[in-house]
C-alpha positions in Angstrom: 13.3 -18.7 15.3 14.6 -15.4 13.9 17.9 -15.8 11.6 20.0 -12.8 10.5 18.8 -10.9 7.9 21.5 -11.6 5.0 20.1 -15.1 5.2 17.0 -14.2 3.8 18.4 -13.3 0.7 14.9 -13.1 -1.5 14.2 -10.2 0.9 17.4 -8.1 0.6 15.5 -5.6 -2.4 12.5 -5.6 -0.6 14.3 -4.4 2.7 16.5 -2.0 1.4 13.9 0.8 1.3 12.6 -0.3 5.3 16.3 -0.4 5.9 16.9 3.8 5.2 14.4 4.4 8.0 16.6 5.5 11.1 15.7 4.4 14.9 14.0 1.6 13.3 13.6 -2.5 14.6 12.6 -4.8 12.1 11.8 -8.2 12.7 11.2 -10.7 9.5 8.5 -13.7 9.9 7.0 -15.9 8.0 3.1 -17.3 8.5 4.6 -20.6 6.9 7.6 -20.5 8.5 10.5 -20.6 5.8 12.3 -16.6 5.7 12.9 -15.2 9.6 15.4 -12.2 9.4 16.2 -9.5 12.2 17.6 -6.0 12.3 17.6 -3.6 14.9 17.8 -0.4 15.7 16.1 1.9 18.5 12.7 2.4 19.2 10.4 1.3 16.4 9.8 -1.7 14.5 9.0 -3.8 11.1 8.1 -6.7 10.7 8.2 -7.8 6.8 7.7 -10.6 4.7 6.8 -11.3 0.9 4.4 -13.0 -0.9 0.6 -13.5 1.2 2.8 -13.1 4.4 2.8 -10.6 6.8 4.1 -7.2 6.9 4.0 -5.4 10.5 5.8 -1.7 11.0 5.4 -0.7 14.6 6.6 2.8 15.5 5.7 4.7 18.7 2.1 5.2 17.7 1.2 1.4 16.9 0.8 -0.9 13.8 1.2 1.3 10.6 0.9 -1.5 8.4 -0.8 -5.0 8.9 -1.3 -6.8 6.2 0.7 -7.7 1.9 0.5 -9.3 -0.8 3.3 -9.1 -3.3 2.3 -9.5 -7.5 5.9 -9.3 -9.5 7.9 -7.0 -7.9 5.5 -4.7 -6.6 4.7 -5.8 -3.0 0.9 -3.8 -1.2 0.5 -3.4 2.3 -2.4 -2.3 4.0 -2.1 0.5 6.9 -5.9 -0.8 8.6 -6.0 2.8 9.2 -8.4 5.0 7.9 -7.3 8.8 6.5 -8.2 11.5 3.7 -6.0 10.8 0.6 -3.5 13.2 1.3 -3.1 11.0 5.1 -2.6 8.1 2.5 -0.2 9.3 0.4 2.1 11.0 3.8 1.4 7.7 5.5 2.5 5.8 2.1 5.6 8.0 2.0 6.7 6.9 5.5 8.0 3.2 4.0 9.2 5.8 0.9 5.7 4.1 -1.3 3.1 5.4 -2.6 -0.6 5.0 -2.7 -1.4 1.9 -4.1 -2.3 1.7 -7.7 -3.3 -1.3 -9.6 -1.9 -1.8 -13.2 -4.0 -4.6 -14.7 -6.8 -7.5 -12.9 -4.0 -9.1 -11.0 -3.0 -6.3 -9.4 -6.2 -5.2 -8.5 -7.5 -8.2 -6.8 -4.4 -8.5 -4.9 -5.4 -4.8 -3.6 -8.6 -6.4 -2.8 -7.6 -9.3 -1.0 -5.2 -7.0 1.2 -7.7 -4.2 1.5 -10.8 -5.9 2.9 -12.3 -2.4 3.2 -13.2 0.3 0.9 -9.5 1.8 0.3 -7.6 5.0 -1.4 -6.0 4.5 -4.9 -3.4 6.4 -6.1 -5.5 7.8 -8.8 -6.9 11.5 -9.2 -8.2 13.5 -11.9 -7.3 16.8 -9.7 -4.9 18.2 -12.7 -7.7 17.8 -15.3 -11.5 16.6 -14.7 -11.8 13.4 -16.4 -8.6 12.3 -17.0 -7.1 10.1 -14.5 -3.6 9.8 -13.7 -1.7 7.9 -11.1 0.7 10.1 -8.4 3.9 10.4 -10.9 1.6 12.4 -13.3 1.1 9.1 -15.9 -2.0 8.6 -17.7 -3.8 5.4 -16.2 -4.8 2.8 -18.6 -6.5 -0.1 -16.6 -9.2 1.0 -15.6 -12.4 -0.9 -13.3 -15.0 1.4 -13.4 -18.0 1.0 -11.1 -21.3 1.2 -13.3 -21.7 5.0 -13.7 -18.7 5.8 -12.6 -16.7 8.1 -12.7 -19.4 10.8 -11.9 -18.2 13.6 -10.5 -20.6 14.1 -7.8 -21.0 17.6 -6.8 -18.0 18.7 -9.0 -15.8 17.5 -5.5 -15.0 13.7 -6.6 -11.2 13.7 -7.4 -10.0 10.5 -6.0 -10.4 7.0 -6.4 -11.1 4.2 -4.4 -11.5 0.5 -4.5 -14.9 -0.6 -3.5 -15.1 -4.2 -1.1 -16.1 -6.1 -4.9 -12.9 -4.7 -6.6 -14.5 -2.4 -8.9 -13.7 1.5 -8.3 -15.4 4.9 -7.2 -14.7 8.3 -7.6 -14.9 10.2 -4.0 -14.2 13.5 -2.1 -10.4 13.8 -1.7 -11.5 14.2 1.9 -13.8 11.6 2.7 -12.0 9.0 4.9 -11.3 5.6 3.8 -8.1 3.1 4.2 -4.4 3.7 2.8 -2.7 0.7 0.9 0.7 1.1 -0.3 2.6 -0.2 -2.4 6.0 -0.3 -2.9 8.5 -2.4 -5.5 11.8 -4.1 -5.0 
């Protein structure tokens, strides 16, 4: 049973950047059943929750986003679609997130539980070889490092992903893999 959205009250900060999305129908459900909320608009549609529940956005193309997990305030949903790293960070942008990127362990197994696939961070030594920053330009300190890595194959490995056992990669900004976002409330 849907209730109106001021009802869900834990929600409202999470909403509020879904909510600046014009044309937009989002719909509020909970896999255990305790926050429904509704707001509607024209044509497209979200459906949002917190915590290990569900987050759908459905706009004329199909599910954008599938999947969240929330650790803090900082909520990651996973697109199940696969892109280059600049298709993540535009696809990110579209909920006004960014590509996800993990801050310490609890984070980053979160990202792995929503993931379930190899999947973009928001991490790139593109400005200087070596040293890895997330999107706003900040130094990253946690760090999970497959063995060996980073390499730098080829000289073309300027991105970073999360591998399916948590630890990361360098890749080819190019090389396709899935977009998690992340945003906080």
């Amino acid at each position: 049973m849907l209730k109106p959205f001021q009802e869900s009250e834990a929600l409202v900060p999470a909403m509020q950047k879904m909510l600046v999305m014009p044309q937009c129908l989002i719909f509020i459900v909970s896999v255990a059943g305790f926050h429904d909320a509704l707001w509607q608009g024209d044509d497209e549609q979200a459906v949002f929750t917190e915590g290990r529940e569900t987050i759908i956005l459905v706009d004329s193309w199909g599910v954008l986003f599938s999947k969240s997990e929330q650790v803090g305030k900082k909520f990651f949903v996973s697109s199940g679609r696969k892109t280059n790293f600049d298709g993540a960070k535009a696809l990110c942008a579209l909920i006004q997130g960014s590509v996800a990127t993990p801050r310490n362990g609890e984070e980053n197994r979160a990202l792995q539980n929503v993931a379930k696939d190899i999947a973009y961070l928001g991490i790139t030594d593109k400005r200087t070889e070596n040293r890895f920053e997330d999107l706003t330009g900040r130094r990253v300190h946690y760090t999970n490092w497959n063995g060996g890595e980073p390499n730098n194959t080829g000289l073309k490995e300027h991105c970073v992903v999360l591998l399916l056992d948590g630890k990361w990669n360098d890749v080819p900004c190019d090389d396709t893999f899935l977009a998690v976002c992340e945003f906080s409330e």
